[in-house]
N, C-alpha and C positions, 0 to 999 in steps of 0.2 A: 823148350822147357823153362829154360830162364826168363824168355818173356812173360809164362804162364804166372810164374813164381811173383814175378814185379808186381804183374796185374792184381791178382790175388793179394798180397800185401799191400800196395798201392790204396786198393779199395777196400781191404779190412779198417786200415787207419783211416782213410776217411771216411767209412760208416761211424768210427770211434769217435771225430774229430766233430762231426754231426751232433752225433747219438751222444755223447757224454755230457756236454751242457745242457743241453734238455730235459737229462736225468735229474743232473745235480739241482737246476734250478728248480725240476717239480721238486726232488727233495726238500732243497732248503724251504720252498713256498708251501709245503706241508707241514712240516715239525714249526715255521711261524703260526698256520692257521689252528694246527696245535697248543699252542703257545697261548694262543689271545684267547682259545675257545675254555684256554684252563681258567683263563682269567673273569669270565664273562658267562661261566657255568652258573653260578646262581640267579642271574636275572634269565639264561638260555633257561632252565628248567621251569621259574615262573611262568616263561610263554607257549613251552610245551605243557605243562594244566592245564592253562586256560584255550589253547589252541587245537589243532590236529597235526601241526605241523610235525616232520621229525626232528633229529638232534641236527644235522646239517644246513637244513632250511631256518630253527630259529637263531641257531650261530650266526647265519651270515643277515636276519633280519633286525638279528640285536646288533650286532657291527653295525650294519647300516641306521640305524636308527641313534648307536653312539655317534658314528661322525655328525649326524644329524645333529641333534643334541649340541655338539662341539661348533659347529659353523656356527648354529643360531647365536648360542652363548658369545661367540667371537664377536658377531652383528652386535648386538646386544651394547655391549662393554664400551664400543664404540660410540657410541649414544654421548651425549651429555650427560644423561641422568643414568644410564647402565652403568657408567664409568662413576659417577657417584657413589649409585649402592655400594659397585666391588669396592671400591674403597674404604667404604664405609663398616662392610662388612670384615674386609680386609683387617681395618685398624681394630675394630672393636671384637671380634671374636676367634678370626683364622687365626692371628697373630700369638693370639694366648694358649694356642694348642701346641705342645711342646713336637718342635720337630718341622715343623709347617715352614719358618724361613728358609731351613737348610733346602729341603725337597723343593722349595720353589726358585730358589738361588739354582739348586740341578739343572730343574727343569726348564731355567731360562737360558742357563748356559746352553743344553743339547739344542733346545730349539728357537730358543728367544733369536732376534737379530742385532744384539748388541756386538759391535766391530770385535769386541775382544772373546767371543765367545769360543771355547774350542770347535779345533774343524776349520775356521774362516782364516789365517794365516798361516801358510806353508812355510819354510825356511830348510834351509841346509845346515844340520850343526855337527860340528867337532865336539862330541860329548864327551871326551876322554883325552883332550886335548893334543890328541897327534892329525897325523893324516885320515886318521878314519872317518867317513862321515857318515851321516845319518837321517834319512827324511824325519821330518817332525813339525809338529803344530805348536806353534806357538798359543800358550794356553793364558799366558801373562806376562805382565812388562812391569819391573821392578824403576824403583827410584836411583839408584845404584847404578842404571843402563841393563843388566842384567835381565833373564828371562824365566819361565815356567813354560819345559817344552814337555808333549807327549809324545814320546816315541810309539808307533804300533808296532807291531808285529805281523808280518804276515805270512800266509794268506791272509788274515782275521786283523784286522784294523782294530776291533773292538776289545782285545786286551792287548797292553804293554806297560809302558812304565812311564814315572814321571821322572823329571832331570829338573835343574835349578844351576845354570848355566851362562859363564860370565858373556856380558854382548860382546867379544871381540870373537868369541866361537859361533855365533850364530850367523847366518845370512839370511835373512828374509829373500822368497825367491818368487816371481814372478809367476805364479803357474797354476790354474783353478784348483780346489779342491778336488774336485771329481778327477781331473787328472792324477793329482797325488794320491787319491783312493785309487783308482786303476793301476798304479802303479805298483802298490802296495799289495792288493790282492794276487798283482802274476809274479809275484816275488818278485818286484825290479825291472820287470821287464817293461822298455819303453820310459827308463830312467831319462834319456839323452835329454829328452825335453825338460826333467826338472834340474839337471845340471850344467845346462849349455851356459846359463850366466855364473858358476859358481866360481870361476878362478881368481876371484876377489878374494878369494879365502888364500890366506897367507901360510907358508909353512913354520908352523913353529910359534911360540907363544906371542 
């Protein structure tokens, strides 16, 4: 009876162990394709008019057709003369629309490839100045030695807080992004890797 019991349990949890990430991830991969389709409903509606398609099929032909759009432009820019106009257009008219620097200062931090961009340096820091530490990204690097770190939260990387913290609490730590996101999303778990170099961190101020 007790072996029955094992087996039974055994393989409930690994149908769960299976079955639960598969769930989650059509979830989360729905409420995104939700997400874009709220965003992308007025041009989706123009192509259902003009088309037979339904609301799933011009969702994902308008996606397709925005990343479209988005490479070309990318090509484009690249150009001698593409990189002209945007500049040109740049200086003379994005610039004068209130609001346009900030959102594109965002926007190059999330996705731009400038070294100090959030996301691209991981560290170890003593936010509260004792023994407690804390993963974080270094977001900026002051004159002073001093930092601007983003602590996440997880599971959810995507909110936390920001910190303004002197360099002797930080450690810059050798360790990809995507690792420190991994690490972040299982609560911690498979830390060893972002702490193996930390014992450079001194106790006490």
């Amino acid at each position: 009876m007790e072996k029955l019991n094992n087996f039974l349990k055994t393989s409930l949890l690994g149908g769960v162990v299976v079955i639960l990430p598969v769930a989650i991830l059509a979830s989360v991969s729905a409420w995104v394709f939700q997400l874009i389709s709220g965003f992308i409903a007025p041009l989706t509606r123009l192509l259902i008019k003009d088309s037979q398609l339904n609301v799933f099929a011009a969702d994902v032909v308008v996606i397709v057709l925005i990343v479209a759009a988005c490479f070309s432009v990318g090509v484009l820019v690249r150009t001698r003369l593409g990189g002209f106009l945007y500049r040109q257009l740049e200086t003379r008219i994005l610039k004068l629309a209130p609001g346009y620097s900030m959102i594109k200062q965002t926007v190059m931090q999330l996705f731009g490839n400038r070294k100090d961009s959030p996301f691209s340096s991981v560290a170890v820091a003593r936010i509260f100045g004792n023994e407690t530490r804390v993963t974080a990204f270094i977001t900026d690097t002051h004159t002073d030695g001093s930092y601007t770190l983003f602590v996440p939260t997880g599971p959810n990387p995507t909110s936390g807080l920001i910190y303004h913290v002197e360099g002797k609490y930080v450690q810059p730590v050798d360790v990809s992004v995507q690792d420190a996101m991994r690490s972040i999303i299982s609560c911690g778990a498979g830390s060893a890797k972002l702490l193996k170099d930390v014992p450079a961190i001194r106790s006490g101020p």
